[in-house]
N, C-alpha and C positions, 0 to 999 in steps of 0.2 A: 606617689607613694608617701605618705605619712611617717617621718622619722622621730615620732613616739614612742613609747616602748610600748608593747603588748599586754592587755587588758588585762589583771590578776584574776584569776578564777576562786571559787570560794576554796577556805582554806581552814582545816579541820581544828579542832581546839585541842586536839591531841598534839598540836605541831609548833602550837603558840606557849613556849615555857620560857622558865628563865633559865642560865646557864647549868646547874644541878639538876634539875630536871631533864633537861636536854640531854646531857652525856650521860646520867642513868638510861633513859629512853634507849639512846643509840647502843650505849653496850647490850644491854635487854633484845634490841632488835637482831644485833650482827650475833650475838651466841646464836640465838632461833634460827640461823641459817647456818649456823653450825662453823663460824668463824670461831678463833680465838682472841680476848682483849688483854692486853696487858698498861697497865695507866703506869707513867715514867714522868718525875719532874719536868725535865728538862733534855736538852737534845745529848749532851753527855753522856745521857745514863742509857741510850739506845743501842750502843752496840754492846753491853752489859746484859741488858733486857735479851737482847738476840742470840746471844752466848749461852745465855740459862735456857733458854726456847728450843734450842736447836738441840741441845745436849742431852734436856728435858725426856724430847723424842726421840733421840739417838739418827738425827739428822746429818749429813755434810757440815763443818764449817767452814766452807770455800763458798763465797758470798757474790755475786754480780749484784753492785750499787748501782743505784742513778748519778748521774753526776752530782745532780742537787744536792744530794747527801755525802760527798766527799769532801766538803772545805771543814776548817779546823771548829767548829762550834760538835762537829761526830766524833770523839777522838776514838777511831779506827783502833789504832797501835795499841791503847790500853789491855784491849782484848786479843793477847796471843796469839790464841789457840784459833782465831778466826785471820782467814786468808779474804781477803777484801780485792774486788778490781771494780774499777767505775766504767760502767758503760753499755750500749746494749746488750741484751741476752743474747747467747747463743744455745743453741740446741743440746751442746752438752750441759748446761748449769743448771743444776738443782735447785738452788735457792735464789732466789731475786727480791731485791728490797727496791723499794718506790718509795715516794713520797706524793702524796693525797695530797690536793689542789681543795678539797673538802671532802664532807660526810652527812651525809644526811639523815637524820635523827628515827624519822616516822618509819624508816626500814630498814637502819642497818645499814647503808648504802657509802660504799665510796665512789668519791668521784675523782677520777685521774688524766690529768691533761695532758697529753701526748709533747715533746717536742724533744731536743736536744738534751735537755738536762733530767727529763725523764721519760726515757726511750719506752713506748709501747712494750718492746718485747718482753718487757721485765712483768708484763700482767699476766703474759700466757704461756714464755716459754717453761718457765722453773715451775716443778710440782711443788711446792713451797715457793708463797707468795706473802713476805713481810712488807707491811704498809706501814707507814708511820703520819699521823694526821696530828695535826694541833688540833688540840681541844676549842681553842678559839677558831677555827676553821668548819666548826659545825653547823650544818645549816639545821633548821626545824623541819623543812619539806625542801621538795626539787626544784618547787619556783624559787624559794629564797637561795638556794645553790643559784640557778640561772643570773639571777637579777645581780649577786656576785660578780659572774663572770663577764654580763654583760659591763659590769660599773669598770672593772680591771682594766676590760678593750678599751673602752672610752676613755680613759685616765692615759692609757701606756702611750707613749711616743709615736711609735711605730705599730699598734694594735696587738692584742693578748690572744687572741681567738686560737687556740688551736687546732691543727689538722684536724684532729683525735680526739674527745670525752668519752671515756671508758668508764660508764656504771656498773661500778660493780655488789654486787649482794652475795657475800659468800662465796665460798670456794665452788669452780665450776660441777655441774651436775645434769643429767639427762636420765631421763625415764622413756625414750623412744623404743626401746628391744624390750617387749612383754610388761611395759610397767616397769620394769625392774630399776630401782632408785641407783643409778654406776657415777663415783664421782669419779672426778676427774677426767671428764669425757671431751671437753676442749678448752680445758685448760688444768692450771694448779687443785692437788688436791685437798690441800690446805692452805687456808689463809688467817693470817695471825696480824692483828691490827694493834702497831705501837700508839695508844695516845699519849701525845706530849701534852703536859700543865694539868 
């Protein structure tokens, strides 16, 4: 077996931008699927952004984080009125906030790596689903996401690979019963994407 990486396929000109192109693109893509984008400097200003969102819609602010997003660069506390706990979803939480491992420009597309510090359950259980992706985290297309994550495993100590890659495009949606467009049908029915920078 050949320990090369696997052969690039062609790759659309729509996908090759530079950085302003690229997160125009991606926002462009992710509304068309019916996401919301909110662009926030810095990690700071994210449970602010989340506060306004939730309030916006007259949503819960009782929050299930990922871990990843609980150390001191999120300042949690500034925002009161929101009740924060770090850790997998449970069935009762409403809202679940993740943290994007990437985003992929040509669709709109997050990409969320399963592990400890961002528990799966946080994609599916809460009908509001808050992502938060660094803008420097954006791929052009899915191979350049891949080639990412394949570069991560190979740098890490101990390997990056996780269980889980959870593509996500939009909040969940099914047309199997007559056509008829029903979100929220196995998962969140809304998804609101923080980009940070």
């Amino acid at each position: 077996m050949s320990s090369t990486a696997p052969a690039s396929r062609s790759i659309s000109a729509r996908c090759k931008l530079g950085t302003k192109a690229r997160v125009d693109l991606f926002i462009r893509e992710a509304e068309r699927v019916n996401a919301t984008v909110a662009r926030v400097s810095g990690l700071a200003a994210v449970p602010r952004e989340i506060a306004h969102y939730l309030s916006k819609h007259n949503l819960p602010t009782k929050l299930r984080i990922a871990p990843a997003l609980a150390g001191p660069d999120v300042p949690w506390t500034a925002q009161t009125l929101l009740s924060v706990n770090a850790g997998p979803a449970l069935g009762t939480d409403e809202v679940g906030v993740s943290r994007a491992f990437a985003g992929v420009a040509e669709t709109g597309t997050l990409v969320l790596a399963s592990g400890p510090l961002n528990p799966t359950t946080l994609n599916f259980l809460p009908s509001t689903h808050v992502v938060v992706l660094r803008a420097a985290d954006l791929a052009g297309d899915y191979e350049e996401a891949w080639a990412r994550l394949r570069k991560e495993n190979a740098q890490a100590e101990k390997g990056f690979m996780p269980r889980a890659l959870n593509w996500i495009t939009g909040p969940s949606r099914t047309a199997d019963i007559e056509q008829t467009v029903t979100m929220g049908a196995h998962g969140p029915y809304r998804v609101h994407l923080i980009l940070v920078g």
